[in-house]
TIKE-154790 format. One line per 8 residues: for each residue x, y, z of C-alpha. Coordinates in steps of 0.001 Angstrom, whole numbers. Example, Ala and Ser with C-alpha at 12.3 -4.5 7.8 and 13.67 -1.06 7.14 Angstrom:
<atoms>
12300 -4500 7800  13670 -1060 7140 $
</atoms>
This chain:
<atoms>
0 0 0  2794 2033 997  4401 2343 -2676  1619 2555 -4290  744 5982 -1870  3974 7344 -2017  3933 8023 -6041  562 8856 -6219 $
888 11607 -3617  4364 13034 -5799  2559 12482 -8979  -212 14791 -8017  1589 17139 -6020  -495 16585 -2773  2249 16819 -173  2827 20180 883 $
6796 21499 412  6488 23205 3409  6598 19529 5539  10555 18037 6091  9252 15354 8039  9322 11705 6876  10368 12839 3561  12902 11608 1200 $
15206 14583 502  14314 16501 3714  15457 16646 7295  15441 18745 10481  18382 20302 8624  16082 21573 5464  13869 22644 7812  15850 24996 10300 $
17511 26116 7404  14758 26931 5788  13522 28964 8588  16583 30288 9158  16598 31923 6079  13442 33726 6472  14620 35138 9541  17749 36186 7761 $
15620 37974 5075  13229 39609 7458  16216 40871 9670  18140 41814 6510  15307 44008 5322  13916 45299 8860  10636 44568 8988  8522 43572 12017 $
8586 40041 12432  6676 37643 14969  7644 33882 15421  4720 31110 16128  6229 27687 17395  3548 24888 18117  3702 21154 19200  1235 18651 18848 $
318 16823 21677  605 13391 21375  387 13661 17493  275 10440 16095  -1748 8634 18835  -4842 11283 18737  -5715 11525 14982  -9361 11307 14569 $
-10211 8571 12414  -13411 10183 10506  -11483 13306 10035  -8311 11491 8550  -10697 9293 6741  -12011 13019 5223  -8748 13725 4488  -7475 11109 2244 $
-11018 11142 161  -10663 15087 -159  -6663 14542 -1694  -8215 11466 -4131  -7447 8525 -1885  -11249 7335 -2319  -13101 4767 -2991  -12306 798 -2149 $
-9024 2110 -1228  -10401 4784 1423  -12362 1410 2803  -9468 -311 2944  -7875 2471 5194  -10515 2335 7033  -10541 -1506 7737  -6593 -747 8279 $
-7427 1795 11369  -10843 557 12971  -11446 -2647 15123  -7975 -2908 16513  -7166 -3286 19973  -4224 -2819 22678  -2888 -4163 26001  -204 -3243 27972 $
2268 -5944 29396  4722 -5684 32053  7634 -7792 33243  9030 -7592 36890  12311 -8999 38035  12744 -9966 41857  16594 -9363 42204  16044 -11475 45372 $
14884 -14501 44182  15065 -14549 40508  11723 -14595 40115  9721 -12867 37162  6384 -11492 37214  4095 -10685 34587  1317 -8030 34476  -1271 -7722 31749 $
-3778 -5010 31050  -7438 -6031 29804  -7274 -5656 25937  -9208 -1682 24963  -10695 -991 21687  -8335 1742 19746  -10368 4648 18771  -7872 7055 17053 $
-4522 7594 16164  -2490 5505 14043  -439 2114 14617  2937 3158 15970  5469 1691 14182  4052 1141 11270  5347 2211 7999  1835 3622 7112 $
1996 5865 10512  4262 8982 9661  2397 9469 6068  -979 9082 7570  -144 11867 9776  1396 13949 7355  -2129 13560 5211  -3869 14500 8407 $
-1727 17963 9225  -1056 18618 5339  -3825 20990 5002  -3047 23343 8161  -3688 27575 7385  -1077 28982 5129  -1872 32147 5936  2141 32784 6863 $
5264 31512 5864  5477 27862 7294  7846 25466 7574  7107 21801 9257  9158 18763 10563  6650 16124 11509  3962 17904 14462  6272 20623 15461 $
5131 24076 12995  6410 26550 12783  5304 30254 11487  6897 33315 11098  4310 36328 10394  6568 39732 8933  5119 43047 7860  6849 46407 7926 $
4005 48154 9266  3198 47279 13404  -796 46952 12537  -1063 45275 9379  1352 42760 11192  -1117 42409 14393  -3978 42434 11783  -1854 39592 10122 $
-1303 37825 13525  -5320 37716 14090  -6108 36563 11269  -3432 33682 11322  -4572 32780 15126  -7913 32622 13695  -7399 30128 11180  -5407 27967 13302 $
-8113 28316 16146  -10387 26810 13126  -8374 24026 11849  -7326 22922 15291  -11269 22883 16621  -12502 20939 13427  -9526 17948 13579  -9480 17885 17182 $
-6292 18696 17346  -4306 19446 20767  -1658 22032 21518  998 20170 23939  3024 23883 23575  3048 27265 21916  5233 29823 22160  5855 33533 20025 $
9249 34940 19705  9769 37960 17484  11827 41558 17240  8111 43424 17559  7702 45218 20588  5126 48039 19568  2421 46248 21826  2175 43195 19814 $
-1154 40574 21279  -1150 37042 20347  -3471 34442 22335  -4126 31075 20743  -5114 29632 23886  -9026 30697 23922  -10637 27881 22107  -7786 25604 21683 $
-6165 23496 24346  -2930 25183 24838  -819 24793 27832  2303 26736 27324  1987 30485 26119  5008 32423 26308  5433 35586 24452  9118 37205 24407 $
9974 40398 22899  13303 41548 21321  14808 37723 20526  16544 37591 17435  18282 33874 18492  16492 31141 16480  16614 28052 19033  16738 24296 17599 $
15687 21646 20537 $
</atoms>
């Protein structure tokens, strides 16, 4: 299924160039130099520039399967073969096993969880997994320049004028308020970083689950965790 996905998706152009995640000929390297280059050109030509860093919480184990299912039939994927993702992600089900030594007596016991129906996500490990969830996020607001490695996106919003930027801002937040409410999408962390500090607002933590919202003025540093 895999190689038959992967040249269909190329063929039609459906993966967005802004993703270096789980992509042949991109890395965490194209991506923070990507962004890094963006930076350089907003510094370089001194306009007012805000930074928007999110993580996904728990990305791969909390897609909704309806809305992923959505997905695939919206970029072509329809049909018997949507079915057949959807035989490939429903009616599956998990335990948890653990093994205890007794350093005493040798002894080792085992613990097993009752077996629970899977309800979203995808299967980790799988070589379906990562592409599934790059389907799922591939659609997310382009309203500013964005560049993605797997769930952690980053934005960086410019303008050279302070309130077409916070206009900018809003209308960005707004969008990713919307896509984040319709896929049911958790925020594990957010945080803005920019060289605005003409009483720039950002707050993305209204309607979305957000629990990290730090705002720092003045940092021209781009950090890579």
């Amino acid at each position: 299924m895999l190689n038959r996905l992967i040249p269909f998706l190329y063929e039609n152009k459906i993966l967005t160039e802004a993703q270096n995640g789980f992509r042949k000929g991109k890395c965490i390297e194209t991506a923070v130099q990507s962004f890094i280059e963006r930076i350089q050109e907003a510094l370089v030509t001194g306009v007012h520039s805000i930074g928007i860093f999110i993580d996904v919480t728990k990305a791969c184990d909390t897609l909704n399967h309806t809305v992923l299912l959505g997905k695939l039939s919206s970029f072509g994927i329809s049909g018997i073969t949507n079915l057949c993702f959807k035989s490939y992600l429903t009616n599956r089900r998990q335990r948890i096993e653990i093994n205890q030594s007794d350093s005493s007596n040798g002894m080792v016991s085992s613990y097993r969880s009752s077996c629970r129906e899977i309800k979203q996500g995808v299967p980790q490990g799988s070589v379906l997994g990562p592409l599934l969830f790059l389907l799922y996020i591939n659609d997310l607001p382009y309203g500013a320049t964005l560049v993605m490695f797997a769930d952690d996106i980053n934005m960086l919003v410019t303008d050279s004028d302070v309130g077409a930027l916070q206009r900018e801002i809003d209308s960005v937040i707004t969008e990713l308020e919307s896509w984040f409410t319709h896929t049911h999408t958790h925020i594990y962390g957010i945080k803005f970083l920019g060289n605005a500090n003409h009483g720039i607002s950002v707050n993305l933590c209204n309607s979305v689950h957000c629990e990290i919202l730090n705002f720092l003025e003045n940092v021209l540093q781009l950090f890579v965790f």
